[in-house]
C-alpha positions as CSV (number, residue, x, y, z in Angstrom):
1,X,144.9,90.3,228.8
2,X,146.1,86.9,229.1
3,X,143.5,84.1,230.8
4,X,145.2,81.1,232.3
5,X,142.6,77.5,232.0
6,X,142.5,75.8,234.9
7,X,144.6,72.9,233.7
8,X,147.1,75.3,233.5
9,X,146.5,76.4,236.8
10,X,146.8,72.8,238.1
11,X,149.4,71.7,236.6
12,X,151.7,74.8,238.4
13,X,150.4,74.3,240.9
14,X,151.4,70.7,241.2
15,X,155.1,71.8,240.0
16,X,155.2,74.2,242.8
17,X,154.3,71.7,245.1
18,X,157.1,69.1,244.2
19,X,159.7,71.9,244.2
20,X,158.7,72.8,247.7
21,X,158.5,69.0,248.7
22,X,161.5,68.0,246.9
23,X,162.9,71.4,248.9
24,X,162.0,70.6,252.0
25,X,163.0,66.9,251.7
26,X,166.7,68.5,250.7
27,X,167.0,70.6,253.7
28,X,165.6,67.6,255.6
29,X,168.4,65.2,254.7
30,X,170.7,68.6,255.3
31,X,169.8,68.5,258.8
32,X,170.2,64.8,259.0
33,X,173.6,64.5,257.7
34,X,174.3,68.3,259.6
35,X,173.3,66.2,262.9
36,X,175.1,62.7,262.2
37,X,178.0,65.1,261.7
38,X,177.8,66.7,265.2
39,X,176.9,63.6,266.7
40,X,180.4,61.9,265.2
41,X,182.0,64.9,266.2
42,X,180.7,65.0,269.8
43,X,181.9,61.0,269.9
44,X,185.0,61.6,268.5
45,X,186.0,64.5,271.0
46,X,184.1,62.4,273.8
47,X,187.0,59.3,272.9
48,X,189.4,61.8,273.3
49,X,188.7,63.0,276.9
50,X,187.8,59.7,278.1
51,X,189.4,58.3,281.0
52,X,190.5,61.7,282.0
53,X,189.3,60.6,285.3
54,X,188.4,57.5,287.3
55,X,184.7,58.6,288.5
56,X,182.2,56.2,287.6
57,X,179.6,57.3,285.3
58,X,176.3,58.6,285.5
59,X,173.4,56.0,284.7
60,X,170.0,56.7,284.4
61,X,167.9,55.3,287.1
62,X,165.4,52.9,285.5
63,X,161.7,53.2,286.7
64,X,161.1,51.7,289.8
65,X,158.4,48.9,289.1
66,X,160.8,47.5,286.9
67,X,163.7,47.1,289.1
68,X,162.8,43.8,290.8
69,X,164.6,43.2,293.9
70,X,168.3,42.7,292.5
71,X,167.1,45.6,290.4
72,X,167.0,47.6,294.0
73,X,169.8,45.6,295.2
74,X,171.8,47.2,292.9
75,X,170.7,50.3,292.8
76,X,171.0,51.0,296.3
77,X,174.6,50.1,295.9
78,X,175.6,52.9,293.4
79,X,174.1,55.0,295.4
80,X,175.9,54.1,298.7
81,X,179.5,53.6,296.5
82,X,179.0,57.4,294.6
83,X,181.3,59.8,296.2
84,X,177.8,62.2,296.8
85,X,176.9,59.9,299.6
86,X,180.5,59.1,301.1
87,X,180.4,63.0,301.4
88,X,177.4,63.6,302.8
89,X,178.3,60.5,305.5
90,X,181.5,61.9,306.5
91,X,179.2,65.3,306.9
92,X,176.8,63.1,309.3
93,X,179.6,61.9,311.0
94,X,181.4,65.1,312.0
95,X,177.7,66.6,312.7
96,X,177.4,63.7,315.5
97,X,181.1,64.1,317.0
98,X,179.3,67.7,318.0
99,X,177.7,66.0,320.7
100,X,180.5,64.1,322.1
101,X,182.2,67.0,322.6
102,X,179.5,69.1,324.1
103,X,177.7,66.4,326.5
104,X,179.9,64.5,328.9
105,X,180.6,61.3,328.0
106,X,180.6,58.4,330.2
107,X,183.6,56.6,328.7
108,X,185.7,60.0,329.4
109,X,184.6,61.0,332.9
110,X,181.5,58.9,334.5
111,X,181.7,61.8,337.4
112,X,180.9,64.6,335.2
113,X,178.2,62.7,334.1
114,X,176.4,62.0,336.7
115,X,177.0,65.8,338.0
116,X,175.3,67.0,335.0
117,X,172.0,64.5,334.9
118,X,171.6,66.0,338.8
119,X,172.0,69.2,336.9
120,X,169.3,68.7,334.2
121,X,166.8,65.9,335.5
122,X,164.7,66.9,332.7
123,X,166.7,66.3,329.9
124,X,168.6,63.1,331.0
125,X,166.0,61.4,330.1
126,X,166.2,62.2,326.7
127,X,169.7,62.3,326.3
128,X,170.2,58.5,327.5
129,X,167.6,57.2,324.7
130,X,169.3,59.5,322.3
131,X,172.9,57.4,323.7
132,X,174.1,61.0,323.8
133,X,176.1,60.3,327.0
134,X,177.9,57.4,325.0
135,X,177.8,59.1,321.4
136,X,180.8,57.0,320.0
137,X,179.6,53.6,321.2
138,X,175.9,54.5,320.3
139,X,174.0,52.3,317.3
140,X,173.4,55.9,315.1
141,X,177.1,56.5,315.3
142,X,178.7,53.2,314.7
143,X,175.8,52.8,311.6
144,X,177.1,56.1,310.1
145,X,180.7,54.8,310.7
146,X,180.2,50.9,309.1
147,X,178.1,52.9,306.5
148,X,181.1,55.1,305.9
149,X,183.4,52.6,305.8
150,X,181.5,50.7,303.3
151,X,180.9,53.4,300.9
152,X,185.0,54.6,300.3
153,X,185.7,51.0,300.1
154,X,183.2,50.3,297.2
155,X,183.5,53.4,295.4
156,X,187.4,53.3,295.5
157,X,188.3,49.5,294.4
158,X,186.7,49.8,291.1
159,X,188.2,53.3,290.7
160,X,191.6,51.6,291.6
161,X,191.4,49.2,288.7
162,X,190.4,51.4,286.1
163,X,193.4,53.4,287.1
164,X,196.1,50.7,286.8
165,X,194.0,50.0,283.3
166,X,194.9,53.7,282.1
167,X,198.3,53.3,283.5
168,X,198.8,50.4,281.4
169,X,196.9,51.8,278.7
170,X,198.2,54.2,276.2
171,X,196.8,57.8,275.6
172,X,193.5,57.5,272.8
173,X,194.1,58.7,269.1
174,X,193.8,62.6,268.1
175,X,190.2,64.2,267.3
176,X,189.2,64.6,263.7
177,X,188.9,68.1,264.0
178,X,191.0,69.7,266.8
179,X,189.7,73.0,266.4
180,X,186.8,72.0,268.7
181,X,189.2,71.6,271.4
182,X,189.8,74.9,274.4
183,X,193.1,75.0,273.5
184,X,194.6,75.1,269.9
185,X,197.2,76.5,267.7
186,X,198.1,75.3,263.4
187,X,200.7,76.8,261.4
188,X,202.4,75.6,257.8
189,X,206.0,74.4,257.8
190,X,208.6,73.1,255.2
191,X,209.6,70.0,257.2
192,X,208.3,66.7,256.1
193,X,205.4,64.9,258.7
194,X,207.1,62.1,259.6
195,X,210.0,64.8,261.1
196,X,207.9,67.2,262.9
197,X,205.9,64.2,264.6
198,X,209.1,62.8,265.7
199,X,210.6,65.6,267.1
200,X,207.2,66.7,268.3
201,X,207.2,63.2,270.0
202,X,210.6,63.8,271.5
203,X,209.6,67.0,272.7
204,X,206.6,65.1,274.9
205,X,208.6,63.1,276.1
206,X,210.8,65.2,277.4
207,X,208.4,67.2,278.8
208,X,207.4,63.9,281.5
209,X,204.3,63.1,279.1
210,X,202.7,59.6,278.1
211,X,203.4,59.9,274.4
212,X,203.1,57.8,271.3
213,X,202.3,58.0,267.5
214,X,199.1,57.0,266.4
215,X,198.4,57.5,262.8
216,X,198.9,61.5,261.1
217,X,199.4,62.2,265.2
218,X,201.2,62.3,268.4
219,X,199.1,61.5,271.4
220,X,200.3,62.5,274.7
221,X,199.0,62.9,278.3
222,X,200.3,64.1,281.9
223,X,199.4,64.5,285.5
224,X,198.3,61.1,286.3
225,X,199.3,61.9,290.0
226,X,195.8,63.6,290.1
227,X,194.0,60.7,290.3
228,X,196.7,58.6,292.1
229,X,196.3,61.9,294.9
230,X,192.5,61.5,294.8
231,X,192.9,57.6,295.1
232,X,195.3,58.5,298.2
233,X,193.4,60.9,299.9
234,X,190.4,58.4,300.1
235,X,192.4,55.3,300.5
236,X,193.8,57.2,303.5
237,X,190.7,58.1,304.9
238,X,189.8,54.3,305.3
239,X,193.0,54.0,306.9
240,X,192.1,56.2,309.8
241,X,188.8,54.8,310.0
242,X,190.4,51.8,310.9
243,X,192.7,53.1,312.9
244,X,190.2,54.9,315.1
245,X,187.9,51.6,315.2
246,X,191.5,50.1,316.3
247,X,192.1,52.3,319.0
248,X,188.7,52.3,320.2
249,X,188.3,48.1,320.4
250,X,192.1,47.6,321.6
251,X,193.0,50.8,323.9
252,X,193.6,51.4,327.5
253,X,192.9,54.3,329.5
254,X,193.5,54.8,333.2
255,X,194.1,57.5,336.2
256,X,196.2,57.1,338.7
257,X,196.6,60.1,341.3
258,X,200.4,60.2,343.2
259,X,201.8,61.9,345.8
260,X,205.4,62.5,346.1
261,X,207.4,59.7,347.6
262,X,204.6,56.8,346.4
263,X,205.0,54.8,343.6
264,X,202.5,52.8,341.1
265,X,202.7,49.4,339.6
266,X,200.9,48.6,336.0
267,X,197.9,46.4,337.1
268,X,194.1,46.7,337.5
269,X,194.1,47.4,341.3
270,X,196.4,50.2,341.1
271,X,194.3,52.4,338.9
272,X,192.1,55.0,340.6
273,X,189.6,54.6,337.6
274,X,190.5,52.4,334.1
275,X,188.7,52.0,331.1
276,X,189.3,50.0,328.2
277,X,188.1,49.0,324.6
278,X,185.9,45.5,324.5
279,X,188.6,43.6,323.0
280,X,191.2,44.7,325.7
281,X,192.3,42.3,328.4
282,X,193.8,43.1,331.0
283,X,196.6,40.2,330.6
284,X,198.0,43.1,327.9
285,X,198.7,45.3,330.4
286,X,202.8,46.5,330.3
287,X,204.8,45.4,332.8
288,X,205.9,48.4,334.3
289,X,206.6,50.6,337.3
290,X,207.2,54.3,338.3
291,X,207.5,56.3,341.7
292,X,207.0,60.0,341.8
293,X,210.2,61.6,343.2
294,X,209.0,64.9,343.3
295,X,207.3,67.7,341.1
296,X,208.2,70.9,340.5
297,X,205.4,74.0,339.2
298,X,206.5,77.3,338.9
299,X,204.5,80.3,338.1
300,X,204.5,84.1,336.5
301,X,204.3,86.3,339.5
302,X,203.4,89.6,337.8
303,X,201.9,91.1,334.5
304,X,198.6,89.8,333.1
305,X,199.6,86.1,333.1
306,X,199.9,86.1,337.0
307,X,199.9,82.8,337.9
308,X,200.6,80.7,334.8
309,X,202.6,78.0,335.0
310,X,206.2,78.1,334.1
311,X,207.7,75.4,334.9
312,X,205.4,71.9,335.3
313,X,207.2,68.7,335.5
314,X,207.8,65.0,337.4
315,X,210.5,63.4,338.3
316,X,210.2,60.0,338.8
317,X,212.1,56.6,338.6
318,X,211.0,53.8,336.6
319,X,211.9,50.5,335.4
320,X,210.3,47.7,333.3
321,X,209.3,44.1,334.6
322,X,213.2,42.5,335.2
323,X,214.9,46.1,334.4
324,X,217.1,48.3,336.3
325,X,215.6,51.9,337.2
326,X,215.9,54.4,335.6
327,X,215.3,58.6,335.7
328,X,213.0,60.4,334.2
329,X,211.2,63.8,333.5
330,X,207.8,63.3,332.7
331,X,206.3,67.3,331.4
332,X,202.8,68.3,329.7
333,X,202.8,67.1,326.0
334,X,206.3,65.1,326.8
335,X,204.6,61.7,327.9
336,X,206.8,59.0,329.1
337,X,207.2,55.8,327.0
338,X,207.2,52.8,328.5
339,X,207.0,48.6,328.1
340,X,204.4,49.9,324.8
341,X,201.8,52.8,326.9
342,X,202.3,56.2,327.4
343,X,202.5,57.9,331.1
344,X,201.4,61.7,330.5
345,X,201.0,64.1,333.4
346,X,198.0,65.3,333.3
347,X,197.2,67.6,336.8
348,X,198.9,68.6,340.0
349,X,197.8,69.6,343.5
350,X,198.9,69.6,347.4
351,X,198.5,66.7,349.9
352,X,198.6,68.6,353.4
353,X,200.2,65.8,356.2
354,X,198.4,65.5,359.4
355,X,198.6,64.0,362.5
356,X,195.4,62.9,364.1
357,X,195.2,61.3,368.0
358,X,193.0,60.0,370.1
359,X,192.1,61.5,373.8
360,X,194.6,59.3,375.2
361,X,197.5,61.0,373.0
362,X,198.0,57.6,370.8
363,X,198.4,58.6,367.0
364,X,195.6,56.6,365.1
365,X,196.5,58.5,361.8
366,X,199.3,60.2,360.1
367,X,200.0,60.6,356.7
368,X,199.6,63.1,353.1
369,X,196.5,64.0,352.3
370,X,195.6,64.4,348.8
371,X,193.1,67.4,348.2
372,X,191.5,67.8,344.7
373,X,191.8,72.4,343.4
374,X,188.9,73.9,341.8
375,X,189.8,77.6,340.3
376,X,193.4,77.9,339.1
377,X,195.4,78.9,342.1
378,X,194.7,75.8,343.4
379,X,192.7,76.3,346.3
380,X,191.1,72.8,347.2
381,X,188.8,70.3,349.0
382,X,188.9,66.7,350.4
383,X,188.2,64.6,353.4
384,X,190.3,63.1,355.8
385,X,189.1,59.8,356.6
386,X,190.1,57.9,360.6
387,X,188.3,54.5,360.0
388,X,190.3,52.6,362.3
389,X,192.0,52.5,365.6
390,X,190.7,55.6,367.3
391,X,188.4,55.2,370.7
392,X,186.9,58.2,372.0
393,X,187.3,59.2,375.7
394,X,185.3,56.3,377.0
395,X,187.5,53.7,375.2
396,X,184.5,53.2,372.4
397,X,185.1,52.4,369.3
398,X,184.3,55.5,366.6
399,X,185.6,57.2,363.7
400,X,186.5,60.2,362.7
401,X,185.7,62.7,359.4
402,X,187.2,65.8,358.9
403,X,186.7,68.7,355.5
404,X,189.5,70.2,354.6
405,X,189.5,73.4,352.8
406,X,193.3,74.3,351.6
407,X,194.4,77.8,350.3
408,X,198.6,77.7,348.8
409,X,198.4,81.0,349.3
410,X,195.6,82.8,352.0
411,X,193.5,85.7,351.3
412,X,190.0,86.8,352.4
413,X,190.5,87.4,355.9
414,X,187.7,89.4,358.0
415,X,185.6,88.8,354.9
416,X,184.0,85.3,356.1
417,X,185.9,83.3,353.7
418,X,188.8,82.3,352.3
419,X,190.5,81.5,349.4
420,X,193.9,81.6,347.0
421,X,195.3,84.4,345.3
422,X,198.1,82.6,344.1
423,X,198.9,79.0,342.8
424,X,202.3,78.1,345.0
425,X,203.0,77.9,348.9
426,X,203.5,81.4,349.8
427,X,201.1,81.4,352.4
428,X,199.4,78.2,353.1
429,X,196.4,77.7,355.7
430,X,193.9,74.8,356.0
431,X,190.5,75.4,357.2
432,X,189.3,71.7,359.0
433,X,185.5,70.5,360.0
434,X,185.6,67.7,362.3
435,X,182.9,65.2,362.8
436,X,182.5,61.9,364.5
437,X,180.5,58.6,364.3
438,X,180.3,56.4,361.4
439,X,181.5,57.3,357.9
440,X,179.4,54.5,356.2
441,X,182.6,53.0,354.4
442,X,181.3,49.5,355.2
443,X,177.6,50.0,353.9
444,X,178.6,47.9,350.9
445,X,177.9,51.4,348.6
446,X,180.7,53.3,346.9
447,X,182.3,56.2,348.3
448,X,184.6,59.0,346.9
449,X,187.3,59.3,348.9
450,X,187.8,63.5,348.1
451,X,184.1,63.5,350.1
452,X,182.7,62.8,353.3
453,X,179.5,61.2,354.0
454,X,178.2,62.9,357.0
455,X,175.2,61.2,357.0
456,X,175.1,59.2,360.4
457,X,178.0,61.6,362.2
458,X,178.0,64.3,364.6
459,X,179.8,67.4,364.2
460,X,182.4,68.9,366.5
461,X,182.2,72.4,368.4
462,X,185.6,74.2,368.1
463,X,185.5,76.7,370.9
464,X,189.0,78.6,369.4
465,X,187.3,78.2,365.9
466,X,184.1,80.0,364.2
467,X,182.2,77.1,365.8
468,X,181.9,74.6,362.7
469,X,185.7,74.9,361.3
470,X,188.8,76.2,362.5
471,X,191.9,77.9,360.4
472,X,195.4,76.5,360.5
473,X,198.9,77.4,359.4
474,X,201.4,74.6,359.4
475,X,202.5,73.1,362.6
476,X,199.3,74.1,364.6
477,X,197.1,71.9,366.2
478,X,193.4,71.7,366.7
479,X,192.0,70.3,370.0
480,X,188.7,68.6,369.8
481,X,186.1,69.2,372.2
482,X,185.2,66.8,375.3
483,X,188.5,65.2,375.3
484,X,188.7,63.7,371.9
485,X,191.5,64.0,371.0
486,X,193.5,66.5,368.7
487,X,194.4,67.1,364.9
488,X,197.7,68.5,363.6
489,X,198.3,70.8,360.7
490,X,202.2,69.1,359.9
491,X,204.7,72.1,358.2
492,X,205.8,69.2,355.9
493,X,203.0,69.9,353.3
494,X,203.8,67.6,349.7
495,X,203.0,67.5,346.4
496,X,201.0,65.3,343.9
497,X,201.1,64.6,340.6
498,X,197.8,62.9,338.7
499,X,199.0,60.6,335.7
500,X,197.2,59.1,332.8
501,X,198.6,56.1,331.3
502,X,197.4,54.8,328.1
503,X,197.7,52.6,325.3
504,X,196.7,53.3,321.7
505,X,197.6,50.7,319.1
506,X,196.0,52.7,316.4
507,X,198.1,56.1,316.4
508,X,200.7,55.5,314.3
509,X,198.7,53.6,311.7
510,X,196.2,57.3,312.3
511,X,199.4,59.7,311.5
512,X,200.0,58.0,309.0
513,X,197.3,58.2,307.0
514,X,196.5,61.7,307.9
515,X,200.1,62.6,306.4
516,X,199.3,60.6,303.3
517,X,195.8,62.1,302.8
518,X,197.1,65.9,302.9
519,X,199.7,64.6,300.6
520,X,196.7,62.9,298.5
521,X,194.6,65.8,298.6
522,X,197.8,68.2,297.9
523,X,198.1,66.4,294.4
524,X,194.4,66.4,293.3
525,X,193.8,69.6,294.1
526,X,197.1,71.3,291.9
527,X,198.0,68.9,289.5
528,X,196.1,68.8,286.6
529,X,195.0,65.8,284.8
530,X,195.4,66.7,280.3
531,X,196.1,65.7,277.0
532,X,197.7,67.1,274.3
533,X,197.8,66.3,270.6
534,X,199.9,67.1,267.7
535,X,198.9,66.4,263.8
536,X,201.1,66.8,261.0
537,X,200.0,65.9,257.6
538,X,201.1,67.1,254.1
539,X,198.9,69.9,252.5
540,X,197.6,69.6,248.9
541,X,200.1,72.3,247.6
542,X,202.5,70.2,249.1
543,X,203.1,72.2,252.7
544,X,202.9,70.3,256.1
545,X,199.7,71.5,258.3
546,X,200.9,71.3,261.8
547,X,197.7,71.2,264.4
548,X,198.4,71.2,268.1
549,X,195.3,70.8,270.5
550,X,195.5,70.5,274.5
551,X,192.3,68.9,277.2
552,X,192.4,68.8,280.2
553,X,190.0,67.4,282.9
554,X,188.6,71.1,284.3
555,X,189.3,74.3,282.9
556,X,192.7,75.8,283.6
557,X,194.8,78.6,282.1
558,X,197.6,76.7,282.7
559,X,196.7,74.3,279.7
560,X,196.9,77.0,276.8
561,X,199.9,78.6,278.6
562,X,201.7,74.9,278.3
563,X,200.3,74.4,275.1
564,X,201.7,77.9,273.7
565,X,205.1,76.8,275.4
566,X,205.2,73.4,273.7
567,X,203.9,75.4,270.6
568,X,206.9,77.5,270.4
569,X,209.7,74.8,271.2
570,X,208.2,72.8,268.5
571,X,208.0,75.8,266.0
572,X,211.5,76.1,266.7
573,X,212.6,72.8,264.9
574,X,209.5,73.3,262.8
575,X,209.2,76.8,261.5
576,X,206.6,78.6,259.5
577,X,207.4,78.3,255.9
578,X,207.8,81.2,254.3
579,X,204.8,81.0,251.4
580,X,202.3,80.5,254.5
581,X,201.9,84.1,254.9
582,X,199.8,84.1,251.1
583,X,196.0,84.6,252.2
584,X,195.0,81.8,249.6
585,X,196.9,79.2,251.6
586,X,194.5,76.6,252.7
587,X,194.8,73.6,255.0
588,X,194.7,70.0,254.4
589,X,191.3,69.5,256.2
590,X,189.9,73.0,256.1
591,X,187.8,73.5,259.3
592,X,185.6,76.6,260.8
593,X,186.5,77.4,264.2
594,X,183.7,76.7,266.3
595,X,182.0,79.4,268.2
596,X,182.8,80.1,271.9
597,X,179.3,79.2,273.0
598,X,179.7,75.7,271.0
599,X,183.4,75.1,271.7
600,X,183.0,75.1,275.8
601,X,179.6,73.0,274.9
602,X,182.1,70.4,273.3
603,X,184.7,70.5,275.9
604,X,182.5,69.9,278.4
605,X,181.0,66.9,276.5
606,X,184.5,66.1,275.9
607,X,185.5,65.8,279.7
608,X,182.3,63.9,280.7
């Protein structure tokens, strides 16, 4: 049996413990050096997928007591100028167009308006301190707008100059290892370096890429209209933001209703109702005129689509301040264009003409009365309004009110009303309620003219009627009671035509950026932003190693398809030499292909 002393013990011991030190420092400065190396290589492929695209980069938010106010300052500007938040504004801003579509809105139609805050007492309240009955005029809106407006400008300037600087720049050097790359192919060839870079440098070129020799390498890249699409698609979007705040400070917007054989002249008092941006005047009002010669409507007179309208145009005659007349058809969606506004037609109804007289038999009114449809064969409403010249049978002075109710074409009889079956004047009849007194047009209070404030007048008893209202074809005539006087139903029944003339100084600077930003948007979304490389270096048995590597901005595969292509043109004028098919054949740079896992790892580290 052998006995060990404890110095001998101790002293093994102690070697043990400096092999395991001297061990573990080794694998130590391994790791070290194993990590330096990844780190160089991450660099290396992050230089060569730099600049693939003009987003700003991420920094890391320093902690907020340390910021300081300029700190802030800034802060708050890269987050306003990041795309994030330009997105999630335009979001905000389409979520509060909802409401100006659903709610009327004062600067479209005051009328409708006011008819639905007598419909919902409770909730106008609400709605007014919400400005949801003027939703693109209110403070929330316009600050989501200027906000908007703010953040595409400052996050697309910078991006603008870094893009001319990779314009003017020149495509970065080639990886040190290419195998990290998604896309890569090598083979051996007996052709000298310097000739299978040229030709490979040719071949880029030819190809539409960027492409220039940087050391053992040709660097080449393609599809810079990616970013010069994304950089058009927001630039364009500012351009119809200020188009619309264009439009909305300098338009015009006004109504006019006309019945055939009238005529309209361009100026304020002409309008039935005119609205206009704050920085309008009225001194920009065209100089222009038009009379309404006659419209035409035609409709379907069988099948489902009974009643729609076939034919729906105006005829009128215009001319410009100074100008000779001239003809014109004005149609739905074919506006006419004139002295820099647009005329559209807009609706269409029937002005009944009457003949009202006084006990005495003198005619105190005669003329076309406009009457407003509600329902789509057009039967419709209105007032006629006597406000001077008629005396009742005493010689007093008094005036006179009457309904109308007007049906193109009558139906409903013995059922205790009426009403149209069919748009046109196949069978017209005018139900009329007479009253007299005063119709309050001189209490200093506006007054619709389609309605008849029967407030302080008396109503007529028609003995040949239902006792309120009597039923008339055209030509008949309606006595009123007690010597009154009488009201005709004339058979000359006309036409009118409502217009909308307008001026929008912003449209064509609108179209045209919503043509540019499809176009924009068409290029960023299929073109594809990449780089490709090619290394050729001499071997040490004397062969050439050719490497060819591809990146490209997102994942595609379109980019190892090109590559392959590229690949095979080049291996044409480069071909595999013949003692490259030996298994002993090594590279110049010998290099492990990375694993799948790490290679997309590296991509992506590459693209950021």
């Amino acid at each position: 049996m052998t006995h060990t002393s404890p110095s001998d013990t101790n002293a093994s011991e102690t070697n043990a413990s400096e092999t395991n030190a001297s061990e573990t420092n080794a694998s130590e400065t391994n790791a070290s050096e194993t990590n330096a190396s990844e780190a160089e290589e991450r660099a290396d492929l992050g230089a060569a997928g730099s600049q693939l695209s003009t987003a700003p980069r991420e920094e890391s938010a320093v902690g907020g007591p340390t910021l300081g106010v300029v700190g802030w300052i800034r802060w708050f500007w890269r987050q306003l100028t990041s795309m994030r938040v330009a997105l999630i504004l335009l979001f905000l801003l389409s979520l509060g167009a909802i409401p100006g579509s659903l709610i009327p809105q004062s600067s479209a139609d005051e009328l409708k308006v006011q008819t639905f805050q007598k419909a919902h007492p409770t909730l106008t309240p609400i709605y007014e301190k919400l400005q949801l009955f003027d939703v693109y005029s209110s403070v929330w809106f316009s600050a989501i707008y200027i906000l908007l407006f703010v953040s595409l400008i400052g996050c697309i300037v910078p991006r603008s100059w870094q893009f001319v600087g990779q314009l003017r720049g020149l495509p970065p050097a080639a990886p040190g290892r290419l195998t990290r790359l998604p896309a890569y192919t090598t083979w051996r060839t007996e052709a000298e370096p310097e000739q299978v870079r040229a030709a490979a440098l040719a071949l880029l070129k030819g190809r539409r890429f960027r492409a220039h020799t940087v050391k053992d390498a040709v660097a080449a890249e393609k599809g810079y209209l990616r970013e010069a699409g994304n950089l058009a698609f927001h630039i364009a979007l500012i351009v119809m933001l200020v188009a619309f705040a264009w439009g909305q400070l300098f338009k015009s917007e006004g109504g006019k209703l006309i019945v055939e054989g009238d005529g309209f002249s361009n100026t304020l008092t002409q309008y039935d109702d005119f609205k206009s941006g704050s920085l309008y005047s009225t001194d920009d009002l065209a100089p222009f005129g038009f009379q309404l010669d006659s419209f035409t409507g035609t409709y379907e007179k069988s099948g489902p689509q009974r009643g729609t309208p076939r034919t729906f145009e105006a005829a009128v005659t215009y001319a410009e301040a100074g100008g000779k007349d001239k003809k014109a058809v004005i149609r739905v969606n074919e506006p006419l264009k004139v002295g820099g506004s647009k005329v559209y037609l807009i609706a269409h109804g029937y002005a009944p003409v009457v003949t009202v007289k006084d006990g005495r038999g003198k005619v105190v009114f005669h003329g076309a009365v406009p009457l407003l449809p509600f329902d789509n064969n057009i039967t419709s409403t209105g007032a006629i309004k006597v406000m001077d010249g008629y005396r009742d049978k005493n010689g007093k002075k008094e005036q006179l009110g009457f309904q109308a109710f007007f049906v193109p074409t009558f139906a409903g009889a013995g059922k205790g009303s009426m009403f149209s079956q069919f748009p046109a004047l196949d069978f017209p009849v005018m139900a009329l309620t007479g009253y007299h007194g005063d119709l309050r047009v001189d209490s200093g209070l506006p007054q619709n003219v389609y309605q008849l404030d029967t407030s302080k007048m008396k109503q007529f008893k028609v003995a040949g009627g239902t006792g309120v209202a009597q039923r008339m074809l055209p030509g008949e005539t309606m006595t009123l009671p007690d010597g009154a006087g009488s009201i005709t139903f004339e058979k000359d029944i006309k036409e009118w035509a409502s217009f909308q003339v307008s001026q929008q100084p912003g449209n064509g600077l609108a179209l045209a950026g919503a043509i540019a930003a499809i176009a924009g948007l068409t290029g960023s979304l299929f073109i594809q932003r990449r780089r490709v490389w090619v290394r050729a270096v001499r071997g040490k048995d004397g062969v050439t190693v050719v490497e060819m590597a591809g990146l490209g901005r997102s994942e595609s595969a379109k980019l190892p398809e090109e590559l392959a292509g590229l690949a095979a043109t080049l291996h044409a004028q480069a071909p595999t030499a013949p003692e490259a098919e030996r298994a002993d054949a090594e590279p110049a740079e010998p290099a492990e292909p990375a694993e799948p896992a790490e290679a997309e790892a590296e991509a992506e580290g590459a693209e950021k």
